[in-house]
C-alpha positions as CSV (number, residue, x, y, z in Angstrom):
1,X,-20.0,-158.8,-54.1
2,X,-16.5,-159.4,-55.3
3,X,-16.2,-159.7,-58.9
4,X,-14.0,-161.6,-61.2
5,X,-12.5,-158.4,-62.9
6,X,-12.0,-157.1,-59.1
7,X,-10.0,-160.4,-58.1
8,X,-7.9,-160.3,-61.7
9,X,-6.7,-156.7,-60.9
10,X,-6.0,-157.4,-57.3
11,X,-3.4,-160.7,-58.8
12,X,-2.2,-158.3,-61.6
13,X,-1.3,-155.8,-59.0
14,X,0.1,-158.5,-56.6
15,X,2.2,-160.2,-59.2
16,X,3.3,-156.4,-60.8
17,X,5.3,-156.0,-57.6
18,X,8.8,-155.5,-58.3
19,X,10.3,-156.3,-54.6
20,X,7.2,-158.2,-52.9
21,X,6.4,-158.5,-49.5
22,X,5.1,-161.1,-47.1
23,X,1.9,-159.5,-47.1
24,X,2.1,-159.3,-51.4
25,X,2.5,-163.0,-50.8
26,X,-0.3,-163.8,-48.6
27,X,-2.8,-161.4,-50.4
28,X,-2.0,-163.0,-53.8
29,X,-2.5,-166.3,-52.4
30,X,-6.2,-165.1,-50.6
31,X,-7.0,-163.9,-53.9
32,X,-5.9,-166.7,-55.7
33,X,-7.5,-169.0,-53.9
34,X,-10.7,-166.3,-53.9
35,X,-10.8,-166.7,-57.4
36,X,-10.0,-170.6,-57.3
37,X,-13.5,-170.9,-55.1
38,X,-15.5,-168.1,-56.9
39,X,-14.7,-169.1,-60.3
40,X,-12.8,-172.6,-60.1
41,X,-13.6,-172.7,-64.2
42,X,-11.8,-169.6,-64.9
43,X,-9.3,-169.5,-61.8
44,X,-5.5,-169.7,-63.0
45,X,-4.1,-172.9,-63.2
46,X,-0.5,-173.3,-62.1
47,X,1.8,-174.1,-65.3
48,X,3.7,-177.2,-65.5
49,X,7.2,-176.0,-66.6
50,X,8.0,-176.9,-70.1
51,X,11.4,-174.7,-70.0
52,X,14.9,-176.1,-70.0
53,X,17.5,-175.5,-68.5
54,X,21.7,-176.4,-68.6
55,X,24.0,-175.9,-65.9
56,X,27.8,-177.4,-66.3
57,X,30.5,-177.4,-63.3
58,X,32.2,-174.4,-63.6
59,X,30.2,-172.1,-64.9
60,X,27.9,-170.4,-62.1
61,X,25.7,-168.6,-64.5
62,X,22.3,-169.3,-65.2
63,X,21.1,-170.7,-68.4
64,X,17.8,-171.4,-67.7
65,X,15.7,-170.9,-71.2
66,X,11.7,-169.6,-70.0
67,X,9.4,-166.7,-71.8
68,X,8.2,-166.0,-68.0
69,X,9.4,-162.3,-66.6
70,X,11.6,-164.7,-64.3
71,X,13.7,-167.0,-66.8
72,X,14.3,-163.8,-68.4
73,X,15.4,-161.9,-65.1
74,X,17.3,-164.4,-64.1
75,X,19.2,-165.6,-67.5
76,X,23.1,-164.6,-67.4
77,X,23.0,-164.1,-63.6
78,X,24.8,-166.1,-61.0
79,X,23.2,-168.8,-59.2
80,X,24.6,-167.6,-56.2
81,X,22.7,-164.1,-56.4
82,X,19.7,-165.8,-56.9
83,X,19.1,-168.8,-54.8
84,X,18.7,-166.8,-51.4
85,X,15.7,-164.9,-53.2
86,X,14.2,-168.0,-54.1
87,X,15.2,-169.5,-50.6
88,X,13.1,-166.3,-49.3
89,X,10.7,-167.3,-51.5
90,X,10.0,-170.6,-50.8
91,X,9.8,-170.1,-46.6
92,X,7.3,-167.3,-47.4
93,X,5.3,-170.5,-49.4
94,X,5.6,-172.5,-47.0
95,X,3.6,-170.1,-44.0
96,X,1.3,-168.9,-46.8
97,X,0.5,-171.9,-48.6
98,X,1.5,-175.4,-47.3
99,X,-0.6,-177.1,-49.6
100,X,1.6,-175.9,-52.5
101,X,5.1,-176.2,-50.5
102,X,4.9,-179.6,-50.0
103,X,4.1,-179.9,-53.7
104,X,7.0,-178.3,-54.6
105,X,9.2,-179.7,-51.8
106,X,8.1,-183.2,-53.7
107,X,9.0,-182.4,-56.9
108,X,12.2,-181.7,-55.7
109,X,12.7,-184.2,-53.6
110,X,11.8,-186.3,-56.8
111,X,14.8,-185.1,-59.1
C-alpha cells in the first residue's frame, strides 16, 4: 500500500528538480493527484497568489515580489529569458493536466 510519507517524498523529489522533465511533470502530477484521491484532507492545495508584481515600459526586468523558490529565481532577470521556460511550462500543463490549463488559461484570459 502506498503511503502518505511515500507520496510526500515522491512530490519533494519531483518539485527538488532543478531542470525538470516531461516525465518530472507527469509523475508530480500522478502523485499529486495520488495524494489528492488518497488523502483529499491532507493533499496540497494549490495557493492562490497573494504576491505583487510591477512591470513599467522600458524596463524588461522582473520585479515580481514572491517568497516561492520562483519569485526569487526569477527577480532582476529579464522577462525575455524567462517567458519561453514558462511557455515550456505551460504546454507541458496542458498534455499533463488539462483540467488545471484551462484554469490557468482562464485566469488569464480574465486580466
Amino acid at each position: 500500500m502506498i503511503s502518505e510519507h511515500d507520496l510526500d517524498e515522491a512530490i519533494a523529489e519531483c518539485k527538488g528538480k532543478r531542470n525538470p522533465t516531461a516525465s518530472d511533470c507527469i509523475k508530480l502530477s500522478a502523485f499529486l493527484q495520488l495524494k489528492e484521491k488518497m488523502f483529499p484532507e491532507k493533499a496540497e492545495q494549490i495557493p492562490m497568489p497573494t504576491q505583487s508584481y510591477s512591470y513599467s515600459a522600458g524596463n524588461d526586468s522582473i520585479q515580481y515580489s514572491s517568497e516561492s523558490e520562483f519569485g526569487r529565481l526569477v527577480y532582476g532577470k529579464e522577462i525575455g529569458q524567462i517567458l519561453p521556460f514558462l511557455d515550456d511550462l505551460v504546454e507541458t500543463v496542458k498534455v499533463v493536466n488539462p483540467r488545471l490549463y484551462n484554469a490557468f488559461i482562464a485566469k488569464i484570459k480574465a486580466l
